[in-house]
C-alpha positions, 0 to 999 in steps of 0.5 A: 664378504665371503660370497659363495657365488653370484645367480641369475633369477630364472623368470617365472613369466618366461618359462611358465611351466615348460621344461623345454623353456627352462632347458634354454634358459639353462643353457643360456645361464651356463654360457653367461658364466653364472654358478647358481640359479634363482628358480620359483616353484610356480615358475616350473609348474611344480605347486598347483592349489597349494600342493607339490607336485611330486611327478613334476618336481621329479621331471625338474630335477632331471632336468636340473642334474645335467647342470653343474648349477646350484640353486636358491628358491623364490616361494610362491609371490602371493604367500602371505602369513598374515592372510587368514586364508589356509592355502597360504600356509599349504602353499608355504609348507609345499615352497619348503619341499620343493626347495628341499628336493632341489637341495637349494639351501635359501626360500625367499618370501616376500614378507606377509601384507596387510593388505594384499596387492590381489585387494588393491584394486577391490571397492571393498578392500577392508583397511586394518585397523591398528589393533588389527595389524597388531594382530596380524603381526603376531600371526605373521610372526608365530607362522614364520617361527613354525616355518622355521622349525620345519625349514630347520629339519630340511637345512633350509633359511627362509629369507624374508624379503623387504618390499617395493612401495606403491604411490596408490596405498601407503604401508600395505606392508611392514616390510617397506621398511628395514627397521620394521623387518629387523624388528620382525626377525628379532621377535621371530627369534629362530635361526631359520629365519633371516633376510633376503636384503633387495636392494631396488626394492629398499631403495625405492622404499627409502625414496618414496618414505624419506628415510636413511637407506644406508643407515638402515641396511646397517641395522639390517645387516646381521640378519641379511642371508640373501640379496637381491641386486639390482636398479632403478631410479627411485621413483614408485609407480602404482601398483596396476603399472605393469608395462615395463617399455613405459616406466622404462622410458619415464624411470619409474617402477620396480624397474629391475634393471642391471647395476649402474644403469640407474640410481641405486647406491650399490657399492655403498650398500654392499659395503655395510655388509662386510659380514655376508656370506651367501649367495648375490642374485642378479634379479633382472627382467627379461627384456634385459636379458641380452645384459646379464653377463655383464651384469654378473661381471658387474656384480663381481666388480662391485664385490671386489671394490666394496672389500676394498673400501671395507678393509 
């Protein structure tokens, strides 16, 4: 592996648009040892409906320059390219600048949904049909290859991310599954276009829709630029289960908690990625904050142990 460095994810529920806060965080991150930093635009309050904020992208970096930190992008969470509705493609494109302007080289995007968690909930939540998902492939599939080209012209890749499962809704989602996601890139067919590998998220995937984890990181692994590392014990919870001191205690969720604290075959994930160069970020939440160093020198461990195993 030729790891360019190791990032912690700057929450966006933490500093929800406060530069004060972003600066102790910063601060924090630096004392903690970390090289790179994982920011979202909504985080910094850069993108309101769907349009950059140019006066406010100008205030971050200022903030951004006093630090020897380089950075990768989350795009906006509810981006969804299968969505009929404009503003996800407004807000894409804004995601792009705002990546550019920060000179960061990665956009994560959470793979488009055919049924969006904003609709879980809804009594008149339309189900695709099978004919309508097909459609909505194709379009999710022409978009991102329009993104690409525009990524393109700003040296960008935008890493689709693999997604977390539900037990209240089946296959809202191709990317629950890796295969499905390397079949989406493949189709894509653009250089731009790659994969953001997150490890809770597949292995959660692979539990909850028995199928072979390792195995299918290994057909993935061409195509992975970015990964997400962190744990959990397998056990999906419902989309509307937010309060992390409860799923905590029962082990059940999207728990994003520090390597080797739960289930998460890490090493043996790394290592069939012998091939990867970028970027690991460390995506924890914050009530484990007082864990991230650690973390990191974890993370650094387990790097060092899995060339080991490959060679």
């Amino acid at each position: 592996m030729n790891i360019k460095g190791i990032a912690i994810n700057a929450d966006a529920s933490v500093i929800d648009g406060s530069l004060a806060v972003l600066k102790r965080e910063l601060d924090y991150y630096q004392e903690q040892g970390f090289s790179y930093v994982e920011l979202s635009p909504h985080g910094v309050g850069a993108i309101y409906g769907g349009k950059l904020n140019r006066a406010r992208v100008t205030e971050v970096k200022a903030v951004l320059a006093r630090y020897p930190f380089r950075y990768t992008v989350h795009g906006l969470n509810p981006l969804n390219l299968m969505a009929a509705d404009p503003i996800n493609r407004l807000g894409f494109i804004a995601s792009l600048e705002f990546t550019a302007a920060i000179n960061a080289e990665i956009m994560v995007y959470h793979a488009g949904r055919y049924i969006p968690e904003e609709d879980f909930l809804l009594a008149t939540r339309h189900n695709p049909t099978s004919q309508e998902r097909a459609i909505m492939w194709q379009q999710e599939c022409a978009q991102l290859r329009e993104m690409g080209q525009l990524a393109g012209q700003f040296g960008i890749t935008i890493a689709v991310e693999n997604a977390r499962p539900y037990t209240n809704i089946s296959d809202y989602c191709y990317a629950e599954s890796l295969e499905a996601l390397a079949k989406m890139v493949r189709e894509v067919n653009h250089i731009q276009i790659r994969v953001t590998l997150d490890t809770g998220h597949a292995y959660l995937a692979a539990c909850h829709y028995g199928y072979d984890l390792l195995q299918s990181v290994t057909q993935l692994a061409p195509y992975v630029r970015h990964i997400h590392l962190h744990d959990n014990f397998g056990r999906a919870s419902t989309s509307w289960e937010r309060k992390q001191y409860e799923l905590a205690s029962m082990g059940r969720g999207d728990m994003h908690m520090p390597i080797g604290w739960g289930d998460v075959p890490a090493r043996e994930i790394i290592s069939r990625l012998p091939n990867y160069q970028g970027v690991i970020t460390v995506e924890l939440r914050p009530r484990y904050r007082e864990q991230y160093r650690r973390a990191m020198l974890t993370t650094q461990a387990l790097v060092k142990s899995s060339d080991r195993c490959v060679s």
